[in-house]
C-alpha positions in Angstrom: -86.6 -36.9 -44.0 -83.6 -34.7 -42.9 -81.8 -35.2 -39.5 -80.6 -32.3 -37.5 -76.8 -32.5 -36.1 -76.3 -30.9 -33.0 -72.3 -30.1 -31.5 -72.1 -28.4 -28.0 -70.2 -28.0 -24.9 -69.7 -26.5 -21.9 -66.9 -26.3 -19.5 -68.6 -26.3 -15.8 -67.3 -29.0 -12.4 -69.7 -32.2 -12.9 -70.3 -35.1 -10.1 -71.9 -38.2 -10.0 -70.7 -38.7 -13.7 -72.0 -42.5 -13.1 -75.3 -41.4 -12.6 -75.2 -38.5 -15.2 -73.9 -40.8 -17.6 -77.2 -43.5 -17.4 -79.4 -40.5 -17.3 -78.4 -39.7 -20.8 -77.9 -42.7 -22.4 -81.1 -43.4 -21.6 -82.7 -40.2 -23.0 -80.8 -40.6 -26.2 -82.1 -44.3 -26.5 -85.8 -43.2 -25.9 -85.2 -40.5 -28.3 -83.5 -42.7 -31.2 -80.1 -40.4 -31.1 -77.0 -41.0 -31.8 -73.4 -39.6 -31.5 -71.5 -39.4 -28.9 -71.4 -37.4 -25.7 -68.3 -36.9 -23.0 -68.4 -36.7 -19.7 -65.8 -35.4 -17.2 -65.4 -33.7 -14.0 -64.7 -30.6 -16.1 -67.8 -30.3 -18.0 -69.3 -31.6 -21.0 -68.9 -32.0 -24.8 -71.5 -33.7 -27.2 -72.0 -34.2 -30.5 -75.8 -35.7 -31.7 -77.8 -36.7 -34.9 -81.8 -37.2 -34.8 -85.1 -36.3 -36.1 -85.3 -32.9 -35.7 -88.0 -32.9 -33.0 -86.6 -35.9 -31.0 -83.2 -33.6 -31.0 -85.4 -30.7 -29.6 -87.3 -33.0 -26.9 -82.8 -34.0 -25.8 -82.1 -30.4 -26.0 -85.3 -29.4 -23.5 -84.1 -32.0 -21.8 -80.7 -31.6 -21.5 -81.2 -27.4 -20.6 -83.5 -28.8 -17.7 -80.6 -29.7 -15.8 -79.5 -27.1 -13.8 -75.7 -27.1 -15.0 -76.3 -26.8 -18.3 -79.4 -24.6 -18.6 -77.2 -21.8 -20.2 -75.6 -24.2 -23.3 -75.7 -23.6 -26.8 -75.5 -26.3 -30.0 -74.3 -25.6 -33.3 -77.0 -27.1 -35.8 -77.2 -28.6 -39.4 -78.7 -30.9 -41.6 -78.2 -34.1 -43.6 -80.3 -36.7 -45.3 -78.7 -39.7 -43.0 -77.3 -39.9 -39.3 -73.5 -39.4 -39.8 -72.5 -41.8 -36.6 -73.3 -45.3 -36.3 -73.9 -45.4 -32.7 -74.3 -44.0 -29.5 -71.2 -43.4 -27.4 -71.5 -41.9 -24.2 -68.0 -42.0 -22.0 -66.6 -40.8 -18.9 -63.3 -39.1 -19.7 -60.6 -37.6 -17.9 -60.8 -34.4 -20.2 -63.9 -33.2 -22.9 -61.2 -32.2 -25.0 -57.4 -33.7 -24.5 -55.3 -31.2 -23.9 -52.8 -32.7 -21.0 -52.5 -29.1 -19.3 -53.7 -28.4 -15.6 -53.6 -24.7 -16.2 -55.5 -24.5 -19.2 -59.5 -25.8 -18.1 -62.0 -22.6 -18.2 -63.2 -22.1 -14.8 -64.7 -19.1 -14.4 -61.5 -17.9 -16.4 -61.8 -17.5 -20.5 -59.8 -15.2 -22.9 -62.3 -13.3 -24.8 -64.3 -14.2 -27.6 -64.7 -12.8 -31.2 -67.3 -12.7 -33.0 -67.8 -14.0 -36.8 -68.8 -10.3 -37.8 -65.6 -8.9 -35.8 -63.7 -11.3 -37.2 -64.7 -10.7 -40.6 -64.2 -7.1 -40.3 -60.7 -7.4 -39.1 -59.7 -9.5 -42.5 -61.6 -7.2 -44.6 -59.5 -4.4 -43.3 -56.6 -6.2 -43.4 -55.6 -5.7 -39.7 -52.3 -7.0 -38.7 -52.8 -10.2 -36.1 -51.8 -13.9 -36.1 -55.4 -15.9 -37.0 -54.1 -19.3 -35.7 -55.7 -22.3 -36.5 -55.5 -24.8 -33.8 -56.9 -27.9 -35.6 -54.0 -30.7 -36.8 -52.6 -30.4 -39.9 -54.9 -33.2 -41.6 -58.2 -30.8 -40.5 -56.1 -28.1 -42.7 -55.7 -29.7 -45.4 -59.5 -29.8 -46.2 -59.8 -25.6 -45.8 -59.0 -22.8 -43.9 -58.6 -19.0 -43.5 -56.7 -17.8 -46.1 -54.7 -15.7 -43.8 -54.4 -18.6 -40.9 -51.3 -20.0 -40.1 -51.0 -23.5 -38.3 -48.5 -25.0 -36.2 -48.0 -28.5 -38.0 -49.6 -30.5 -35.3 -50.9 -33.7 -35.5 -52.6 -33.8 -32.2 -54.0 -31.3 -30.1 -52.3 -31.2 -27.3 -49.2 -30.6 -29.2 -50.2 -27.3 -29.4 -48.2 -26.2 -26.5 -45.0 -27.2 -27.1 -45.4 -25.1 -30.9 -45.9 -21.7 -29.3 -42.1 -20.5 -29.9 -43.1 -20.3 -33.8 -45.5 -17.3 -33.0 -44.9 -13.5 -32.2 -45.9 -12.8 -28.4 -46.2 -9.2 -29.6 -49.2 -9.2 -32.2 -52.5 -9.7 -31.1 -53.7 -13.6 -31.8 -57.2 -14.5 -32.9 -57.5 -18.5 -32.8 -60.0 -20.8 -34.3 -61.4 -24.3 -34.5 -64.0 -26.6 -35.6 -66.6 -25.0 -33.0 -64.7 -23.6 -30.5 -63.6 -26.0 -27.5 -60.1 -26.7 -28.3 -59.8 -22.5 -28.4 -60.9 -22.9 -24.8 -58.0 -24.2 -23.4 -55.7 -23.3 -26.2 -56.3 -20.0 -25.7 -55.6 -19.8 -22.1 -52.4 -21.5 -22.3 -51.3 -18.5 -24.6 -52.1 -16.5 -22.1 -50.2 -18.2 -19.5 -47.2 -18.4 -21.9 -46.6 -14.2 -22.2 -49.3 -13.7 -25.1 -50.5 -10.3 -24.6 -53.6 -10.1 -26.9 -55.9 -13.2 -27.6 -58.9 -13.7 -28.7 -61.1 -16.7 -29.9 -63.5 -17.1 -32.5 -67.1 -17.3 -30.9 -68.1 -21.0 -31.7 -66.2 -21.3 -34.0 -65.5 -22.3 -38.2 -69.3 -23.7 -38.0 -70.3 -20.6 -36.0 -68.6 -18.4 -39.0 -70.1 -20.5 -41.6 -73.8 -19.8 -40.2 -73.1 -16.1 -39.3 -71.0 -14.8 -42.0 -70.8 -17.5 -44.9 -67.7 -18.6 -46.7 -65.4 -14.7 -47.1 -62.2 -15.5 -46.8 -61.9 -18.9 -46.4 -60.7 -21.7 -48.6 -62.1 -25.0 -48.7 -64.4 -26.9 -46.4 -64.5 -27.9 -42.4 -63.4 -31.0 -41.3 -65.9 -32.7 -39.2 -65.6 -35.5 -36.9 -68.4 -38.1 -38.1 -69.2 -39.6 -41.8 -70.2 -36.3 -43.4 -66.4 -36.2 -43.3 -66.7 -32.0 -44.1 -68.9 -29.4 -45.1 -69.0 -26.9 -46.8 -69.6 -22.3 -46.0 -73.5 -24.0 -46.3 -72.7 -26.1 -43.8 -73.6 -28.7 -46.6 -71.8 -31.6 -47.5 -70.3 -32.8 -50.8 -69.2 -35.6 -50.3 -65.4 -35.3 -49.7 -63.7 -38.5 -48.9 -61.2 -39.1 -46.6 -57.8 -41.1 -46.7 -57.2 -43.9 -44.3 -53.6 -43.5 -44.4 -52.9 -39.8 -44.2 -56.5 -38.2 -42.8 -56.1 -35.7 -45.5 -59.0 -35.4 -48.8 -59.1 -37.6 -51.3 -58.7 -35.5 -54.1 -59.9 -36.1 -57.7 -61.5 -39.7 -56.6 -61.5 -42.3 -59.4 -64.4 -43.9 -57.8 -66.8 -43.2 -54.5 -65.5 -46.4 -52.8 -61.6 -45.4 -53.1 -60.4 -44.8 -49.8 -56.7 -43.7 -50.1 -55.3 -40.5 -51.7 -52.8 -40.9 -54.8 -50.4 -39.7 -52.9 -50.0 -42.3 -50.1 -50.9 -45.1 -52.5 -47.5 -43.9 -54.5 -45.8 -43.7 -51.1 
């Protein structure tokens, strides 16, 4: 039996989070999902594991409610639930980011879609494609033309923007697109004349376009640990110490990359 993974968001003024918050833990329970689903004044960022038809009976659901009857999921499939539990949390942000300016409201910098964006590498355009995902999410693939900014958490981001050229145009990317929602605003609120974001996406570019010019898999939050231009995965471990792939395992139990164990 596969079970269908669903990631989504949406960035629109929630009340009543209490209330909202019961209302979907209890759907999930009924339903037998699992993940885990935040909630803030700012909107709303989930990601889910069931049977596929008990994930479509949460997504009817969830589209029934009036303020998020316009939200779309990233999908794929695995053979077990990658979380353990359901988590369902109030937060002060959906996505930590520590800057007031920088919440879409009503305000966005412009997407890009996967085919755009594929024809801008193929032709070799001349732009900065920033990846805004921490260093360890790097290490297991990227762009081949990305450049990162050596963060280890998000909200780093901003203090990181003096290493880029304000003059090029800047196309920025992520896991599935909602750090690029505030990270791309605070560019623009920082003097960047051009940006764009990548519409959903490295999962959205996986689905749409496959694996051209990238490198490597996508780190995902959740025991899949990454996946591959199939939006398969294969297994990659992860090391406790540093975050980054185990390379080369001796064994599927090891849990620490040669590296940090010579460190």
């Amino acid at each position: 039996m596969q079970i269908l993974n669903i990631a989504g968001y949406k960035f629109t003024p929630l009340t009543n989070l209490i209330d909202l918050k019961a209302h979907l833990e209890k759907i999930c329970q009924n339903l037998d999902v699992i993940g885990t689903i935040l909630l803030s004044e700012e909107g709303i960022n989930l990601n889910l594991a069931g049977e596929e038809q008990n994930i479509s009976k949460f997504k009817d659901l969830l589209l029934s409610l009036d303020q998020f009857n316009d939200m779309t999921f990233r999908e794929s499939y695995s053979e077990s639930k990658p979380f353990r539990k359901l988590k369902v949390k109030i937060k002060s942000e959906i996505i930590t980011f520590k800057q007031k300016d920088s919440t879409p409201k009503g305000n966005r910098a412009p997407d890009i879609s996967p085919k755009e964006m594929k024809q801008w590498l193929d032709e070799n355009r001349d732009f900065t494609l920033l990846d805004t995902r921490n260093d360890y999410e790097m290490q297991f693939g990227t762009f081949k033309k990305a450049v990162g900014l050596d963060i280890q958490d998000f909200s780093e981001l901003p203090s990181h923007l003096d290493k880029l050229p304000k003059e090029k145009p800047v196309v920025m990317f992520c896991t599935g697109g909602i750090r690029c929602e505030k990270a791309a605003l605070n560019l623009l609120n920082n003097g960047f004349n051009e940006v764009k974001q990548l519409d959903g996406g490295i999962l959205n570019y996986f689905k749409e376009v496959g694996g051209d010019h990238y490198e490597g898999e996508c780190f995902v939050f959740d025991a899949r640990v990454a996946l591959d231009a199939k939006l398969k995965s294969n297994g990659t471990q992860q090391c406790e110490t540093c975050f980054g792939p185990i390379l080369n395992p001796k064994s599927s139990n090891e849990h620490t990359c040669p590296s940090c164990i010579t460190n």
